[in-house]
KESE-604528 format. One record per residue: x, y, z of N, C-alpha, C in turn. Coordinates in steps of 0.2 Angstrom, whole numbers, plus 5000, padded with zeros to 4 digits. Example, Ala and Ser with C-alpha at 12.3 -4.5 7.8 and 13.67 -1.06 7.14 Angstrom:
BEGIN
506649725039506249785039506649845039;506449895035506849955036506450005039;
This chain:
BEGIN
499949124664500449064664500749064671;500849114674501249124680500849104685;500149114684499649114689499649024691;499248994684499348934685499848894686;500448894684501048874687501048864696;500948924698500948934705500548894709;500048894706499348874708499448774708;499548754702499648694700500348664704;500848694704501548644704501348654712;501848604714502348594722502848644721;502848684724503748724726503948674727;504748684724505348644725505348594721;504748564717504848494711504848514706;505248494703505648514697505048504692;504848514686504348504680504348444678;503848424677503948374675503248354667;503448294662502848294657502248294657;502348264664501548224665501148294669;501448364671501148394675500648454668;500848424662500448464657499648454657;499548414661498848384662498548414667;498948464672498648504676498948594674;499048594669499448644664498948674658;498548664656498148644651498348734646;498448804648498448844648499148864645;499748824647500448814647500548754641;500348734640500248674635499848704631;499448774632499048784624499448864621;500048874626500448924624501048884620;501148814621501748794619501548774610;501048754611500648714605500448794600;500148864601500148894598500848924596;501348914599502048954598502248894591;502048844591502548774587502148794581;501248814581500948824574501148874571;501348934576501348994571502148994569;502648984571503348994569503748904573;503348844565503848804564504548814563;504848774569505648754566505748754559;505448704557505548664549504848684545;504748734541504348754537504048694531;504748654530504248614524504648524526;504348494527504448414528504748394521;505248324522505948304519505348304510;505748264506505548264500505248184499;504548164498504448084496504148104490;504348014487504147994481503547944480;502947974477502347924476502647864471;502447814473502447744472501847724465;501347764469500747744463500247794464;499847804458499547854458498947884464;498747934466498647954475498148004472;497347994473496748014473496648074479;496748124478496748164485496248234482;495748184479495148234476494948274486;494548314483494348354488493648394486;493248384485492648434482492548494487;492648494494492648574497493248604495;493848584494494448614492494648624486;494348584479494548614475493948664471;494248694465493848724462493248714458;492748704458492248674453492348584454;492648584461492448494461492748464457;493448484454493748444447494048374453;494448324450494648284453495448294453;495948274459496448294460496748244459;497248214457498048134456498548174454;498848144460499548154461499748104459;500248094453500548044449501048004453;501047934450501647894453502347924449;502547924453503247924453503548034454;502848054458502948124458503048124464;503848214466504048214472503648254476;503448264483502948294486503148304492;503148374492503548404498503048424502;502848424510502348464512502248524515;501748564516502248634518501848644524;502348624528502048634537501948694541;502348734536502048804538501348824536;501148824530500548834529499948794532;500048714535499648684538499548734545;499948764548499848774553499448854555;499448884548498648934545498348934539;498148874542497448854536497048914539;496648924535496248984535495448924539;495448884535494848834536494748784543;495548814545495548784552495448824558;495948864556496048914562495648974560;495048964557494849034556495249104554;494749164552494949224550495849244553;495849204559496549254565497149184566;497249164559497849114557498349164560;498549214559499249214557499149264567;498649264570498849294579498749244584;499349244586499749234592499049214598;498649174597497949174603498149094606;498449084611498349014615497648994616;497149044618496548994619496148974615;496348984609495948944603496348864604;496748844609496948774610496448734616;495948794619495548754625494848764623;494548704626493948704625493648674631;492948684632492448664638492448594640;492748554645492848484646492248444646;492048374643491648324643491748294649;491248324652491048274660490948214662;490748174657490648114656491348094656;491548104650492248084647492748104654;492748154660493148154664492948114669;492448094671492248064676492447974675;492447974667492547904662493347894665;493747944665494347944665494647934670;494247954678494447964684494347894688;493747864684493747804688493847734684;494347734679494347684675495147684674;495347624673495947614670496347664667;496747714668497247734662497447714658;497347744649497347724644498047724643;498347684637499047664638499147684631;499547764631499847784625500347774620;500447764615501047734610501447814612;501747764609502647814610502647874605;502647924609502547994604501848024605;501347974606500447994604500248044609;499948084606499648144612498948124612;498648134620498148124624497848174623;497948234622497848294626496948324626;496848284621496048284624495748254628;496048194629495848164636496048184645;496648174643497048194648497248244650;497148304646497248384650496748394654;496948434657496348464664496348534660;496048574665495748644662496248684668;496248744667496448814669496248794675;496748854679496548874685495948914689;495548934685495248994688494548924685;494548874681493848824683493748764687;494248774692494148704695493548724697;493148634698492548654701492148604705;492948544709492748524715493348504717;493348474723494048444726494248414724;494148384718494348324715494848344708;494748414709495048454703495048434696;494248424695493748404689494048484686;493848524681494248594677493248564671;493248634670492948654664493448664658;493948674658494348684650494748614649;494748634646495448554643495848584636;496348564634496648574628496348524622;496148564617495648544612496148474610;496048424609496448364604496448364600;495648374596495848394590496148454584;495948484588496448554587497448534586;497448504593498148484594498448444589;497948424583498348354577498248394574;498048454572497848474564498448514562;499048494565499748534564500448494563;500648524560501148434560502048494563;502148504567502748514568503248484566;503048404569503848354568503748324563;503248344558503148324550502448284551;502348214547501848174548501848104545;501548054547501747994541502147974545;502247884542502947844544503347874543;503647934539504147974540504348024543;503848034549503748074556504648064557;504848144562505248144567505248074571;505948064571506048004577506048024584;506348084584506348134591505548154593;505148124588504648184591504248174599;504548134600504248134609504648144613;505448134612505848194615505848254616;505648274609505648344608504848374610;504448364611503848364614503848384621;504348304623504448324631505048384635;505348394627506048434633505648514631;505248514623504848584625504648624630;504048564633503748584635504148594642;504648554645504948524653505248614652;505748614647506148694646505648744648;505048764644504848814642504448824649;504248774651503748784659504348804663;504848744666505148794671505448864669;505848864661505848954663505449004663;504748984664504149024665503849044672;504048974673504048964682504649014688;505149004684505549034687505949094685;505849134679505949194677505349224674;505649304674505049344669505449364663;505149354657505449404652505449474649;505449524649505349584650505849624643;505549664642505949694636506349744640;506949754634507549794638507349864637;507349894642507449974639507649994636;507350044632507650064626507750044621;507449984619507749944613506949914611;506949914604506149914603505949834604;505349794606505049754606505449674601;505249614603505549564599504949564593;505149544588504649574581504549524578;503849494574503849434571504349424564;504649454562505349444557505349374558;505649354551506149284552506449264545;506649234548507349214539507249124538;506949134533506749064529507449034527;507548954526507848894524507748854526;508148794528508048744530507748734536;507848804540507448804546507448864547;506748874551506548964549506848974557;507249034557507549074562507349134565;507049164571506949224573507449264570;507349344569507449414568507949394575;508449424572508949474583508449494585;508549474592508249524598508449524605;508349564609508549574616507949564621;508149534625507649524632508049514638;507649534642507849544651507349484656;507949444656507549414660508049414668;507549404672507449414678507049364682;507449334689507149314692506249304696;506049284699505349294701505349264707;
């Protein structure tokens, strides 16, 4: 992250949202930290209206047929969506950003470099379009990249919930993530304190799941 930080930004300009499109590596550590350890483990409580066919034959057992009744409360659990096994592979529950990048469509970057920019609703993520790849693929002046942050990877998780009943904040809270967590990356190192062991994936469930205590050293760079 440090490398590409250096590499990507202007010294002296503050971070900004739009700079995750040359970040692609920084954006696929923010997005792996929000799957593995959601703020909010389960979204608010809704009521079915009418009965809701959400058969599945690769998901259920023997292909039975699944309805959820009208008038049943349904809560969803966003922790669990974000280690599905079926998604994320055998290695759900480890800490790996580049399972968020994938090989850029050259077509689609070159579609994108000479065309119009596409015009995002409020809150929607691009990022299969609009990420660029890491720093070590640039692969001409024009700072075309071989990796990109996966898109669809990037929707198969619901952080700020899902539905018309999504976070109203979720594209603030998107933006200040990432703006946060870049510049203290950019500008500090974080380092474990002597003598005191390691920060440990612990956490205490409720309303909102909370780290384990721990101590860290950060220091300038």
């Amino acid at each position: 992250m440090h490398a590409e930080l250096d590499r990507e930004l202007v010294a002296g300009h503050p971070v900004k949202y739009s700079d995750r499109r040359r970040l692609p590596y920084v954006e696929a550590v923010v997005l792996e930290a929000m799957r593995l350890a959601p703020v909010v483990p389960l979204a608010l409580p809704h009521l079915t209206d009418v009965d809701v066919d959400v058969s599945n034959t690769a998901a259920t057992s023997e292909g039975c047929d699944l309805t959820i009744s009208a008038g049943s409360i349904v809560i969803a659990n966003l922790w669990s969506v974000g280690r599905d096994p079926d998604v994320w592979n055998g290695d759900a529950d480890v800490f790996r950003p580049e399972r968020f990048l994938r090989a850029a469509d050259p077509g689609a970057e070159h579609a994108r470099t000479h065309s119009c920019p596409p015009v995002a609703n409020a809150g929607e993520e691009k990022t299969d379009s609009t990420s660029a790849g890491i720093s070590e693929s640039v692969d001409d002046e024009n700072g075309s990249r071989s990796l990109v942050v996966d898109g669809r990877l990037s929707e198969s998780f619901y952080p700020f919930s899902f539905g018309a009943r999504r976070c109203v904040g979720e594209s603030l809270g998107r933006l200040q993530i990432f703006v946060f967590f870049a510049t203290i990356m950019r500008s500090c190192r974080l380092l474990q304190v002597d003598g005191k062991p390691p920060p440990c994936d612990q956490e205490t469930y409720g309303d909102v799941i909370r780290p384990a205590p721990y101590e860290i050293r950060i220091l300038p760079r």
